[in-house]
py3Dmol code that shows the C-alpha trace and the ligand (Angstrom):
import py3Dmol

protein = """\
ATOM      1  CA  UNK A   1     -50.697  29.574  -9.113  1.00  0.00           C
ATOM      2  CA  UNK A   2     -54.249  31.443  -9.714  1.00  0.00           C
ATOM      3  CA  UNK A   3     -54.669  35.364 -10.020  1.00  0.00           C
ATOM      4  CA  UNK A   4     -53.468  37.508  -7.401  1.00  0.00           C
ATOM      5  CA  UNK A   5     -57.287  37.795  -6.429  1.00  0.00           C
ATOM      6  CA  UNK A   6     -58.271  37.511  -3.002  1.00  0.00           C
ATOM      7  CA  UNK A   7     -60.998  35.131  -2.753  1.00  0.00           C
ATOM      8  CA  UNK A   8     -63.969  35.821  -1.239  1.00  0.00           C
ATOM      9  CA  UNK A   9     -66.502  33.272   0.215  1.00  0.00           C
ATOM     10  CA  UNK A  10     -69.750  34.954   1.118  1.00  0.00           C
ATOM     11  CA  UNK A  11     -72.691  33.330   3.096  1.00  0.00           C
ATOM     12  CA  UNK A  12     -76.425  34.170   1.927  1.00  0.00           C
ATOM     13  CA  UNK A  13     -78.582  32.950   5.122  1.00  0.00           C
ATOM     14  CA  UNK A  14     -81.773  33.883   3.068  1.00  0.00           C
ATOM     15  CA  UNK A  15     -85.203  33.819   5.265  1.00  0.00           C
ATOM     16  CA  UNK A  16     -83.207  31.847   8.090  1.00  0.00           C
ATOM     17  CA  UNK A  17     -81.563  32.636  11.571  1.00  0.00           C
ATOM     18  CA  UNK A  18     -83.558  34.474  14.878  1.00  0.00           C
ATOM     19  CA  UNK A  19     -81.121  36.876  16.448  1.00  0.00           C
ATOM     20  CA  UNK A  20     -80.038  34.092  19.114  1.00  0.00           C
ATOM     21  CA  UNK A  21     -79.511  31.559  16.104  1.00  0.00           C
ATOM     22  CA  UNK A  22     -77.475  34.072  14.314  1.00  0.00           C
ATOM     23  CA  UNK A  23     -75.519  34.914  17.062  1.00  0.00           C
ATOM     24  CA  UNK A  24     -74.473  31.412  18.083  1.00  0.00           C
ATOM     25  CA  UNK A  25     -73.776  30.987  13.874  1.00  0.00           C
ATOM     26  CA  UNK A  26     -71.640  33.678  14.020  1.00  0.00           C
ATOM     27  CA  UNK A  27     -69.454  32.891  17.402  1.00  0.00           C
ATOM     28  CA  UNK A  28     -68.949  29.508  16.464  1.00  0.00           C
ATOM     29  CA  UNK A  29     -67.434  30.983  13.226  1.00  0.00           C
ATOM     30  CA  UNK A  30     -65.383  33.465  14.850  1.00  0.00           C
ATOM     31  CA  UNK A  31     -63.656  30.658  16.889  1.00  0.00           C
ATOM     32  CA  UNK A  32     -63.717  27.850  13.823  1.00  0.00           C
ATOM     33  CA  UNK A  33     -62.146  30.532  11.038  1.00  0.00           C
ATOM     34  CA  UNK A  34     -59.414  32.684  13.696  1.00  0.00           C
ATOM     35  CA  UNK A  35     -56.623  31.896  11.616  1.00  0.00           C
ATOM     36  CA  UNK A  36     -57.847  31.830   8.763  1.00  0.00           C
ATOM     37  CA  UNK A  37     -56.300  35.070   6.983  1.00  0.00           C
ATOM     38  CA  UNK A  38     -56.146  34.573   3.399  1.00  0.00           C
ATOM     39  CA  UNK A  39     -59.988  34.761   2.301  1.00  0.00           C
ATOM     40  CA  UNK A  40     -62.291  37.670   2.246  1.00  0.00           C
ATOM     41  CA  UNK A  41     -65.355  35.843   4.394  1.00  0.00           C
ATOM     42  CA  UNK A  42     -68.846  38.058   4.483  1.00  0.00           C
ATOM     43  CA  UNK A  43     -71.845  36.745   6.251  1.00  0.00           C
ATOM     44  CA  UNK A  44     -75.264  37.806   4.974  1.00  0.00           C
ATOM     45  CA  UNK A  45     -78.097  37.383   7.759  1.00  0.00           C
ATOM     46  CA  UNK A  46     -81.927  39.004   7.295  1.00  0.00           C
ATOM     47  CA  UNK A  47     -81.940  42.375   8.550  1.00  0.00           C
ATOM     48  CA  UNK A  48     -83.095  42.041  11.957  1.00  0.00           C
ATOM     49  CA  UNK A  49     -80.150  40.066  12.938  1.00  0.00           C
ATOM     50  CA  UNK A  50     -77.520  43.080  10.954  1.00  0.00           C
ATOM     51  CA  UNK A  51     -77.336  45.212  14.513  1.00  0.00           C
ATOM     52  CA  UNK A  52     -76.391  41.830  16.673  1.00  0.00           C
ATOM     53  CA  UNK A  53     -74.042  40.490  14.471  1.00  0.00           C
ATOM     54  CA  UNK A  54     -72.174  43.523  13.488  1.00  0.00           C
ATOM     55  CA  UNK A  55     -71.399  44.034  17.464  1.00  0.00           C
ATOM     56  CA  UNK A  56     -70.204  40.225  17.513  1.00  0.00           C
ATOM     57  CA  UNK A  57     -67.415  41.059  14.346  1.00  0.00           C
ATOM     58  CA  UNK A  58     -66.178  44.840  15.314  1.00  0.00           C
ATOM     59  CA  UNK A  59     -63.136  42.659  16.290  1.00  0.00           C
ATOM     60  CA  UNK A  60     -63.426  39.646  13.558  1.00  0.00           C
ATOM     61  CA  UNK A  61     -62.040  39.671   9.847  1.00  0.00           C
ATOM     62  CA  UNK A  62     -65.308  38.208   9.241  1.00  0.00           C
ATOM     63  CA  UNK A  63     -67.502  41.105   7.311  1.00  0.00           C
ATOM     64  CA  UNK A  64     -70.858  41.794   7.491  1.00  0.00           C
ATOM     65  CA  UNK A  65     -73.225  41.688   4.028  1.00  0.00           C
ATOM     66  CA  UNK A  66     -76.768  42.035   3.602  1.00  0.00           C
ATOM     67  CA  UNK A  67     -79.349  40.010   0.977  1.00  0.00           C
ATOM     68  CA  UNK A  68     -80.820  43.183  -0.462  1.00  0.00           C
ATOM     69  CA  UNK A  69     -81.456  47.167  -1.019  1.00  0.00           C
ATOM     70  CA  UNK A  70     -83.716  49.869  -2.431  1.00  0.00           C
ATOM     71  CA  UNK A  71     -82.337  52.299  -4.003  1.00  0.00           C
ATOM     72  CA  UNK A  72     -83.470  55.289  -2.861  1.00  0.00           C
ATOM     73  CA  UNK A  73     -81.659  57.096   0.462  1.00  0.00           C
ATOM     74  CA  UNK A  74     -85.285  57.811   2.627  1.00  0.00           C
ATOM     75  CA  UNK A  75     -88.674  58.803   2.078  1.00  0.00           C
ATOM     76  CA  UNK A  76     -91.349  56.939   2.227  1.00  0.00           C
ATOM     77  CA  UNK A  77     -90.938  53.742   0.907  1.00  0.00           C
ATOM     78  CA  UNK A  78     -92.339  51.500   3.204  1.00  0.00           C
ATOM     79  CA  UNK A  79     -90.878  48.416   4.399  1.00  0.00           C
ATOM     80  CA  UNK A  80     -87.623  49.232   2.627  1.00  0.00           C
ATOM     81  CA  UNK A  81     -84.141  49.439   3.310  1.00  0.00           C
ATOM     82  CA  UNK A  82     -81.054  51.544   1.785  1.00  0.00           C
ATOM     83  CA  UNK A  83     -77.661  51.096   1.073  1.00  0.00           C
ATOM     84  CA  UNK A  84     -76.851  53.923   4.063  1.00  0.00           C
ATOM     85  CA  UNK A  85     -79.194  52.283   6.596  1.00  0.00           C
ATOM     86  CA  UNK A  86     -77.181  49.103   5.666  1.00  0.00           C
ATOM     87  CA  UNK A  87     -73.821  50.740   6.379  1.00  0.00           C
ATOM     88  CA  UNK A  88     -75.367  52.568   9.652  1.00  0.00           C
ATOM     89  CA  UNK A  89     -75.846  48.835  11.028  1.00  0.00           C
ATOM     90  CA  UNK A  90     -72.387  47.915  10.160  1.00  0.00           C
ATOM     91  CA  UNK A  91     -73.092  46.338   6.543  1.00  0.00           C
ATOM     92  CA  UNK A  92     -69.728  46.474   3.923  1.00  0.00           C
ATOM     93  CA  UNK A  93     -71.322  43.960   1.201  1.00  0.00           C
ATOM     94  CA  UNK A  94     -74.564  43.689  -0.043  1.00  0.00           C
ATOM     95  CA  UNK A  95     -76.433  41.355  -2.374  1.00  0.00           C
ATOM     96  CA  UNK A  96     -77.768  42.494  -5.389  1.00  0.00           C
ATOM     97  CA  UNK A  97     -80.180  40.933  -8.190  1.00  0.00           C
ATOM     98  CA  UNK A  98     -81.024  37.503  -6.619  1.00  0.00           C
ATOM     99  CA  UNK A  99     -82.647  35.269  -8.482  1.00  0.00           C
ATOM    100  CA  UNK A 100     -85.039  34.648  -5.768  1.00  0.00           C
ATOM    101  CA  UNK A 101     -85.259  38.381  -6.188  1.00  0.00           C
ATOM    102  CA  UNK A 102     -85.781  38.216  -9.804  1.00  0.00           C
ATOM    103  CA  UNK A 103     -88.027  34.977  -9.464  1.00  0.00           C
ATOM    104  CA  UNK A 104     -90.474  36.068  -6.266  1.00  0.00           C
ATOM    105  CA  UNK A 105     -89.937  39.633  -6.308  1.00  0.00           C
ATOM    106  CA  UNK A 106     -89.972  40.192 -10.210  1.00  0.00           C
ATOM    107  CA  UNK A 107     -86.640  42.189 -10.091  1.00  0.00           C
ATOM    108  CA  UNK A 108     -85.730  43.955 -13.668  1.00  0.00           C
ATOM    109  CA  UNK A 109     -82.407  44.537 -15.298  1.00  0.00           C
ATOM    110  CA  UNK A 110     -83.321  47.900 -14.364  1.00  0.00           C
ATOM    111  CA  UNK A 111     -84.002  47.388 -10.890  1.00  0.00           C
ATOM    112  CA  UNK A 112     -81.185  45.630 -10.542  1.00  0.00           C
ATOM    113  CA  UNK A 113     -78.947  48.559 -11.552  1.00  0.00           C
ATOM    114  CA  UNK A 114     -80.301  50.912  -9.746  1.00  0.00           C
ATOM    115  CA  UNK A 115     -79.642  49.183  -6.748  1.00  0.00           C
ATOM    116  CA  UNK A 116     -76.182  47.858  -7.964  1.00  0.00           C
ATOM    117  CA  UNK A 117     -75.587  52.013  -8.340  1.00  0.00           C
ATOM    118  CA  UNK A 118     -77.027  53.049  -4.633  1.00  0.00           C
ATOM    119  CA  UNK A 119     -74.747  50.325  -2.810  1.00  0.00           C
ATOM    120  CA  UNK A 120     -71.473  51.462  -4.622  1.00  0.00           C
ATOM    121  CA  UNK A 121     -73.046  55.670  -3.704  1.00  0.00           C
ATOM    122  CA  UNK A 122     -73.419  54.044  -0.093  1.00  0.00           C
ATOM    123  CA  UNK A 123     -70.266  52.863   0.037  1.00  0.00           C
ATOM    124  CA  UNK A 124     -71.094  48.955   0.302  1.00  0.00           C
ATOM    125  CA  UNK A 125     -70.017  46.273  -2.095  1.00  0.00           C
ATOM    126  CA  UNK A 126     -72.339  44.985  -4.425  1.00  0.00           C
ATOM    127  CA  UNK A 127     -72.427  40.725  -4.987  1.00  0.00           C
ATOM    128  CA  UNK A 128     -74.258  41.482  -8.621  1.00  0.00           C
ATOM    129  CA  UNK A 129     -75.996  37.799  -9.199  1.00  0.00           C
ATOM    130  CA  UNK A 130     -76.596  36.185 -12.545  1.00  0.00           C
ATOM    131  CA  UNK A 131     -77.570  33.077 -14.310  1.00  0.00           C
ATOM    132  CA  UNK A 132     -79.614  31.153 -16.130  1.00  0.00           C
ATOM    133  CA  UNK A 133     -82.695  28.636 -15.829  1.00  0.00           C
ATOM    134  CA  UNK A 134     -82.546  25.264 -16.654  1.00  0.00           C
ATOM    135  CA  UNK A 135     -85.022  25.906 -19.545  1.00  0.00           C
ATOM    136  CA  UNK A 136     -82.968  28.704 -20.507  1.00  0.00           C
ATOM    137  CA  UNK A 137     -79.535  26.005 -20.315  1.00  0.00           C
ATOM    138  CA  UNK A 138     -81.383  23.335 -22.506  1.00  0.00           C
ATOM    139  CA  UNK A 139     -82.300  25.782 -24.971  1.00  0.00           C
ATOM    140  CA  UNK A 140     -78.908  26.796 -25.416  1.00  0.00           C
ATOM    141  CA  UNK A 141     -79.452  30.384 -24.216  1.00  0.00           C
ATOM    142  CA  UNK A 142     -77.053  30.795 -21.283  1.00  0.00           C
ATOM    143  CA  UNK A 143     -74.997  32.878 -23.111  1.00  0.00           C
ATOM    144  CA  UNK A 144     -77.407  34.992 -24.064  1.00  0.00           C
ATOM    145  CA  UNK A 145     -78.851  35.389 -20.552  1.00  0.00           C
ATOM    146  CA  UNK A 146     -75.773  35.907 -18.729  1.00  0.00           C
ATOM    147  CA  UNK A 147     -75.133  39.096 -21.057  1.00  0.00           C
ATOM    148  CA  UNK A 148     -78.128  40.869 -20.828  1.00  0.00           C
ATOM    149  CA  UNK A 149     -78.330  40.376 -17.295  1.00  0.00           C
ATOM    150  CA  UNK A 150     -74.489  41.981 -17.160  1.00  0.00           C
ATOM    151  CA  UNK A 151     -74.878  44.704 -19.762  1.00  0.00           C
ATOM    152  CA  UNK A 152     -78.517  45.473 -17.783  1.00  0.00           C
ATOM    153  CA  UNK A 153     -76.255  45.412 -14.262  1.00  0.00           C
ATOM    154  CA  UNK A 154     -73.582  47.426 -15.694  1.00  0.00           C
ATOM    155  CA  UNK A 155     -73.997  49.148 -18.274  1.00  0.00           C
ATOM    156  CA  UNK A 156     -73.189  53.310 -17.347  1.00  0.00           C
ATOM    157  CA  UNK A 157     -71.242  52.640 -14.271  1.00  0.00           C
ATOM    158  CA  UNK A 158     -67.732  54.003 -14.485  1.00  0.00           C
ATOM    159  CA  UNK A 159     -64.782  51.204 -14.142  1.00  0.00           C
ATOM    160  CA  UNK A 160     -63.862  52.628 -10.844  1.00  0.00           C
ATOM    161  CA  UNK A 161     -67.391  51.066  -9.615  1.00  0.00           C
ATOM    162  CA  UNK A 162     -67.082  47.764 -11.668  1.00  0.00           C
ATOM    163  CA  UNK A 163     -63.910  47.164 -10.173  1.00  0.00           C
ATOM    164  CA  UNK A 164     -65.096  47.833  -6.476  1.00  0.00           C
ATOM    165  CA  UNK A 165     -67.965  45.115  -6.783  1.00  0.00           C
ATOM    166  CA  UNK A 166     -68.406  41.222  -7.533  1.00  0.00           C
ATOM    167  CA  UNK A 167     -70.364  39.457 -10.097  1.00  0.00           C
ATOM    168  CA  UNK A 168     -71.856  35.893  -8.689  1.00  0.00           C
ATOM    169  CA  UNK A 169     -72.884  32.837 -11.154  1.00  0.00           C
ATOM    170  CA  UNK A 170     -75.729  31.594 -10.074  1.00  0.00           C
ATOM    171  CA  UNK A 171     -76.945  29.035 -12.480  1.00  0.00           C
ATOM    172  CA  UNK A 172     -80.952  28.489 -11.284  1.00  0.00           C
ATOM    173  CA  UNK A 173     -81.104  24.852 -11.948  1.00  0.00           C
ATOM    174  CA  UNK A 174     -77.914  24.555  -9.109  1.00  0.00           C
ATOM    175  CA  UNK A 175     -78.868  26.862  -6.380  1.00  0.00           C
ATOM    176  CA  UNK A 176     -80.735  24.860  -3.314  1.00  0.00           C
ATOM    177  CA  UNK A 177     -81.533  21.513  -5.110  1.00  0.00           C
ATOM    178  CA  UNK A 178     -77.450  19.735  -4.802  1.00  0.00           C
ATOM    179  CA  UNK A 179     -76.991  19.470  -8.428  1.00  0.00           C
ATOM    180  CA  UNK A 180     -73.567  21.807  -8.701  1.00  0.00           C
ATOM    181  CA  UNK A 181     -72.763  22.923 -11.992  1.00  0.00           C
ATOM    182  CA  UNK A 182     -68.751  21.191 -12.908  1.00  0.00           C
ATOM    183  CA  UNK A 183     -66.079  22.848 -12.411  1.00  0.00           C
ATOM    184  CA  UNK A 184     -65.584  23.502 -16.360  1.00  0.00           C
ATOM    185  CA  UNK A 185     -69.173  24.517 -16.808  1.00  0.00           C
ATOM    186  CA  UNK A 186     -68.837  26.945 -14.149  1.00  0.00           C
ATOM    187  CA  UNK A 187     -65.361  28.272 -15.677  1.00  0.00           C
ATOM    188  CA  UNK A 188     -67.087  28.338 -19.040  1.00  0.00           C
ATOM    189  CA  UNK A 189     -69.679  30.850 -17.750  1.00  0.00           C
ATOM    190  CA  UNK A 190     -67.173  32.715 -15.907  1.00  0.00           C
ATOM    191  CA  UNK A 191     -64.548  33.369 -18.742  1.00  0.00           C
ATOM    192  CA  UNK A 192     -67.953  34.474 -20.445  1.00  0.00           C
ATOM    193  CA  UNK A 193     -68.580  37.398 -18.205  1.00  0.00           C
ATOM    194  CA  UNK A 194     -65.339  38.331 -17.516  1.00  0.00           C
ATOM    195  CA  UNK A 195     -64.760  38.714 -21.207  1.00  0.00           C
ATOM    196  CA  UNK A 196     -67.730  40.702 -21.250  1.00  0.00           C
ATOM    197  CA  UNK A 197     -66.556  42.919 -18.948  1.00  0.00           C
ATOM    198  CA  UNK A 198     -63.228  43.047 -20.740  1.00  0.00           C
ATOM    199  CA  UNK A 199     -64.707  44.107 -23.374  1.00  0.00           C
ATOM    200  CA  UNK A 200     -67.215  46.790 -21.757  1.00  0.00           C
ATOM    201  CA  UNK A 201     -64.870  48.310 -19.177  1.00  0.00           C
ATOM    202  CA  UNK A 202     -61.025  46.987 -20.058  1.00  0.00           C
ATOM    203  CA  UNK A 203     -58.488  44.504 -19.688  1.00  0.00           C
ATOM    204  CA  UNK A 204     -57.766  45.656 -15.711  1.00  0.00           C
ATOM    205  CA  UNK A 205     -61.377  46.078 -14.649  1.00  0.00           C
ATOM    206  CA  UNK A 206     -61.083  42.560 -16.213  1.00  0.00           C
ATOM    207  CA  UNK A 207     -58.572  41.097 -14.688  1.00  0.00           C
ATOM    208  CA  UNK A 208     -60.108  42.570 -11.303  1.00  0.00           C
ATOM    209  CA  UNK A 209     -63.209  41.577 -11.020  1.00  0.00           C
ATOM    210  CA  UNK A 210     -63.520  38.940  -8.199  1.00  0.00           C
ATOM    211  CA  UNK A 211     -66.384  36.576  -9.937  1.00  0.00           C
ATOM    212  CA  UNK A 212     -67.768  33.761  -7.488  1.00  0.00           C
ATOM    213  CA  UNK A 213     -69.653  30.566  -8.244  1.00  0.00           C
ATOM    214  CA  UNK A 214     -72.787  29.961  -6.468  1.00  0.00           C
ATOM    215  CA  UNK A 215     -75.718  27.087  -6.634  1.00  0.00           C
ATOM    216  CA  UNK A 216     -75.201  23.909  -4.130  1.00  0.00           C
ATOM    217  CA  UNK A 217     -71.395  24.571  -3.440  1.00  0.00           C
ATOM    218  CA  UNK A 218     -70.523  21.829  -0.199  1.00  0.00           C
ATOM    219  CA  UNK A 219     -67.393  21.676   1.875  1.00  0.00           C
ATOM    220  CA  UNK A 220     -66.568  18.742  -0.614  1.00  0.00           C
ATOM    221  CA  UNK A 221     -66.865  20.474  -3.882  1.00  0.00           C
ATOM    222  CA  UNK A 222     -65.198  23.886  -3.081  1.00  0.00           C
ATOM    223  CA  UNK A 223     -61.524  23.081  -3.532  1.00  0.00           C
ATOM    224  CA  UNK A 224     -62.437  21.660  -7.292  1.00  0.00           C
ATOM    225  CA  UNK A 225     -64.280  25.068  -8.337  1.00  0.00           C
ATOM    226  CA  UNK A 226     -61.712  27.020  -7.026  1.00  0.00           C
ATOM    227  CA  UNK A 227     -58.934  25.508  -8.655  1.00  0.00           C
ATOM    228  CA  UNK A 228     -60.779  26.817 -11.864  1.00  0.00           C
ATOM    229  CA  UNK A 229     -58.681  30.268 -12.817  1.00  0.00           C
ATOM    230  CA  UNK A 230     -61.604  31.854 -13.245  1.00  0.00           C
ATOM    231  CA  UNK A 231     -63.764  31.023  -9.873  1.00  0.00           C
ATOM    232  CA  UNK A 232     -62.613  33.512  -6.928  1.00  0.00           C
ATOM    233  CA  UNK A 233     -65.059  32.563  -4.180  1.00  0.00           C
ATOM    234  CA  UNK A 234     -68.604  31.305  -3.911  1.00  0.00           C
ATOM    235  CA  UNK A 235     -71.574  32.769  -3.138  1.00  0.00           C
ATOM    236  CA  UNK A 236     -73.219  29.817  -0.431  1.00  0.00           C
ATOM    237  CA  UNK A 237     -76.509  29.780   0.524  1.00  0.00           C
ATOM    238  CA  UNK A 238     -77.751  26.120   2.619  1.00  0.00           C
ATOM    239  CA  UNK A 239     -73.999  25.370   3.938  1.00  0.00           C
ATOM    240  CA  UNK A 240     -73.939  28.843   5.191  1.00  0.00           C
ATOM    241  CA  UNK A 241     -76.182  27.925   7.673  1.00  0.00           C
ATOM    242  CA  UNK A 242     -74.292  25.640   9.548  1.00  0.00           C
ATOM    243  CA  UNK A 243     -70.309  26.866  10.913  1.00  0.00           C
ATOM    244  CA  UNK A 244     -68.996  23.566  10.169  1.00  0.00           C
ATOM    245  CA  UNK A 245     -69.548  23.294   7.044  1.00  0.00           C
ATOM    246  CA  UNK A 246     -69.560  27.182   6.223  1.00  0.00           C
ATOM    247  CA  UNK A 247     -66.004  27.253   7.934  1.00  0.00           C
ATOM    248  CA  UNK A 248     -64.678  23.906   5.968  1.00  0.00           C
ATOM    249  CA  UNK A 249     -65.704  25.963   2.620  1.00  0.00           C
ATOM    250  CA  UNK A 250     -63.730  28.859   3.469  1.00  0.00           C
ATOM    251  CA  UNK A 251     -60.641  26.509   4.519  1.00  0.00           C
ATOM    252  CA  UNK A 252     -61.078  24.776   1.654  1.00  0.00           C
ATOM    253  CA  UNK A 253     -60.867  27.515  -0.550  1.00  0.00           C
ATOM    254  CA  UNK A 254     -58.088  29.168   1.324  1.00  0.00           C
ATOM    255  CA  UNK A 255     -56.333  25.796   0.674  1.00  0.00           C
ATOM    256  CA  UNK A 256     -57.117  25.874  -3.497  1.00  0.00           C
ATOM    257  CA  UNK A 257     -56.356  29.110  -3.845  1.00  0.00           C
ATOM    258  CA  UNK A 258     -52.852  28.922  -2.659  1.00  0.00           C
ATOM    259  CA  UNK A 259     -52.054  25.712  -5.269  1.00  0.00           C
TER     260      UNK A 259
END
"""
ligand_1 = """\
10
PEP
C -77.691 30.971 -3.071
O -78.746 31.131 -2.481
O -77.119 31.963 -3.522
C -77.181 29.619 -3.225
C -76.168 29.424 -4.004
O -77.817 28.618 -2.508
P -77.298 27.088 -2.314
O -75.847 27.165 -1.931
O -78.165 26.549 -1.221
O -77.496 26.402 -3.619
"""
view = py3Dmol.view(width=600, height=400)
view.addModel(protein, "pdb")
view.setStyle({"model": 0}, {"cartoon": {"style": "trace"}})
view.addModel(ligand_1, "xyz")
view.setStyle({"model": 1}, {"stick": {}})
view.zoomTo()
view.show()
């Protein structure tokens, strides 16, 4: 039997989905996952599809996330969009620190916890990615990586806050090209950060902490990583696109979870 955590599968749509296709992605999920009760499931579309699909879940367990923030409330900052403009349009998760973010959009360890800080102020739950490049892998460096990207997330926020968010692995060299990391690399990684955030913010912040795995995670893969003690969820960005196989994660989670 794993930890009493509740898993949490979470669907990053990236620069995908018109507000039709997002609504017919979302319906056909609503019918494919009604009974499923025992997994937190949070759907991610761009922005101009948030309104839409928050109207199609007011009566779903499905939540609604979205792929980014700035951190400050209003003012003019053009083009960008806060944590309580997010949770106007029905938002309750939120992704922070990307690394498409960190890759295209040259996001810092400080950037990313300033906005980790504004979605906990707003009320949202932040999905705090790490991980490391392949280069970064082969030079034997993931270690190192994965803790100054957590101590730059998390350092100063109270453990009230660290235990209200999740932490996503994200290993580079897995996300988008089908080469998933195993399930003991992944649980290597994981064990990593939570005892890094044992040791930062204490045994029950610890213990937790819902960490997911993310980077080319398939309907066939899913039950393997999260039979890993570690693994809570995935993060899952191409078979999010589709509700058959986004639904067949989440059931096959559901289904690992409970062994
Ligand atoms: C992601 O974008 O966070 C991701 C894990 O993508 P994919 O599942 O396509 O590898």
């Amino acid at each position: 039997m794993k930890a009493l955590r509740r898993p949490l599968i979470a669907g990053n749509w990236k620069l995908n989905k018109t507000v039709k296709e997002a609504v017919e992605l979302v319906t056909l999920l609503k019918r494919l996952l009604a009974d499923c009760q025992d997994v937190d499931v949070v759907v991610c579309p761009p922005f101009t599809a948030l309104g839409e699909v928050s109207e199609l879940l007011i009566e779903s367990e499905i939540r609604l996330g979205a792929q980014d923030l700035y951190w400050e409330e209003k003012g003019a900052f053009t083009g960008e969009v806060s944590g309580s403009l997010l949770k106007d349009a029905g938002a309750s998760f939120v992704i922070v620190g990307h690394s498409e973010r960190r890759q295209f959009f040259h996001e810092t360890h400080e950037t990313v916890h300033k906005k980790t800080k504004a979605a906990l102020k707003s009320g949202l739950v932040p999905i705090v990615c790490v991980g490391e490049t392949l280069k970064e892998r082969e030079a034997d460096k993931t270690f190192e990586v994965l803790e100054a990207q957590i101590k730059g997330a998390l350092t100063g926020l109270g453990r009230e806050e660290v235990e209200g968010l999740a932490v996503a692995y994200e290993p580079v060299w897995a996300i988008g090209t089908g080469k998933v990391a195993t399930p003991a690399q992944a649980e290597e990684a994981h064990v990593f950060i939570r005892t890094q955030i044992l040791r930062e913010f204490g045994e029950d912040v610890a213990a937790a902490l819902r960490l997911l795995y993310g980077g080319s995670v398939k309907p066939d893969n899913t039950a393997e990583l999260m039979r890993e003690p570690d693994i809570d969820g995935a993060l899952v960005g191409g078979a999010s696109l589709e509700a058959q196989s986004f639904s067949a994660i989440v059931k096959n989670a559901a289904g690992a979870a409970l062994k």
